[in-house]
C-alpha positions as CSV (number, residue, x, y, z in Angstrom):
1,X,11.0,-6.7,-0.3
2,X,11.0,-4.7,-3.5
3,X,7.3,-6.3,-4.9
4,X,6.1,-5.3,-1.4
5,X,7.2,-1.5,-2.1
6,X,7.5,-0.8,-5.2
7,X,4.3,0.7,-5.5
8,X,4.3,2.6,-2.3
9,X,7.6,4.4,-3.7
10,X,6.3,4.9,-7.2
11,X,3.0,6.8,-5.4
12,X,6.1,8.4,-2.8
13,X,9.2,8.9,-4.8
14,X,9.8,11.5,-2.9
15,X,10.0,9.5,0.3
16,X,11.7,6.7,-0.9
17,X,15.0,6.9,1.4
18,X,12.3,7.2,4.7
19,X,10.2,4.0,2.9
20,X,13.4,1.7,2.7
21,X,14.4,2.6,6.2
22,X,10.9,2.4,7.7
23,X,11.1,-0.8,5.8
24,X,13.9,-2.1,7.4
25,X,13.6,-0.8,11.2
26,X,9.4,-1.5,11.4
27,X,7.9,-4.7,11.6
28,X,4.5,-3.2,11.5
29,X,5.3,-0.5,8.5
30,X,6.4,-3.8,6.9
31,X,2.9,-5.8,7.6
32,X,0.7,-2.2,6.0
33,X,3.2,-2.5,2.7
34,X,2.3,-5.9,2.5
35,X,-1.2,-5.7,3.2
36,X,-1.1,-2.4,0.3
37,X,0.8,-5.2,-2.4
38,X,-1.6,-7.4,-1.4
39,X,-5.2,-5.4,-1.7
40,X,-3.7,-3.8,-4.9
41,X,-3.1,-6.9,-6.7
42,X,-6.8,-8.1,-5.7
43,X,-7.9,-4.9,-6.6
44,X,-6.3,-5.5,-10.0
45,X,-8.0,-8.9,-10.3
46,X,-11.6,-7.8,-9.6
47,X,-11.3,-4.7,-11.7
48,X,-10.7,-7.1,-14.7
49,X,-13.7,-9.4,-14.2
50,X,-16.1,-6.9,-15.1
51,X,-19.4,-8.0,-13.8
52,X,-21.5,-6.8,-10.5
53,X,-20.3,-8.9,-7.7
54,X,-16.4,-8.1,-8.7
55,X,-17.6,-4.7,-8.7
56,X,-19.0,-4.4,-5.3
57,X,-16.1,-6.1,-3.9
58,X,-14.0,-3.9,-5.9
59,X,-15.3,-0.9,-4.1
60,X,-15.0,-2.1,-0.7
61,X,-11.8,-2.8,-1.5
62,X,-10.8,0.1,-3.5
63,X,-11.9,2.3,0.1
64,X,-9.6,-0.4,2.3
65,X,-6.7,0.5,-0.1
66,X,-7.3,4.0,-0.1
67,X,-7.2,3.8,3.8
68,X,-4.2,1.6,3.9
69,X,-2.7,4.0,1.5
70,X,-3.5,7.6,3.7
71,X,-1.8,5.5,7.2
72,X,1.3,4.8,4.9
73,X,1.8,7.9,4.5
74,X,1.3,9.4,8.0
75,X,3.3,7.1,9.0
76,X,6.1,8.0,6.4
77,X,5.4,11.9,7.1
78,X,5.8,11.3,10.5
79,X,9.2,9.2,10.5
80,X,12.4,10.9,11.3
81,X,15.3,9.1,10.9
82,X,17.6,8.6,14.2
C-alpha cells in the first residue's frame, strides 16, 4: 500500500490522514492510486530514453497523469470522514 501512495501524499501532505482512509474504505480510490504509481513510474522510464518516440508517448502520458492526478484530488477534497 505505501509504493501505491507515497507519491500522492508527498504531492498532498496535507491530506494525508483523508488519503490513508480513502485508501482503506474505497476500492475505486485504491484502483486511481494505483493507476497514478503505475503512469508515474512509466512516465519515469520514457523520460530517460531520450529520443522521439519515448517523447511522444511521454506526453500523452504526462496529460493521463496529470488527469489522474486533478480526480485524486477532487476526490480527496471532497471526502469527509464518517
Amino acid at each position: 500500500m505505501v509504493d501505491r501512495i507515497r507519491n500522492i501524499i508527498a504531492r498532498f501532505p496535507e491530506d494525508e490522514n483523508a488519503i490513508r482512509d480513502l485508501i482503506r474504505k474505497d476500492r475505486s480510490f485504491d484502483a486511481l492510486c494505483q493507476e497514478y504509481a503505475d503512469t508515474g513510474k512509466e512516465l519515469e522510464r520514457l523520460i530517460k530514453l531520450k529520443n522521439s518516440d519515448a517523447a511522444l508517448q511521454a506526453d500523452g502520458l504526462r496529460q493521463r497523469y496529470v488527469a489522474v492526478e486533478e480526480e485524486l484530488l477532487t476526490i480527496i477534497e471532497g471526502y469527509r470522514p464518517v
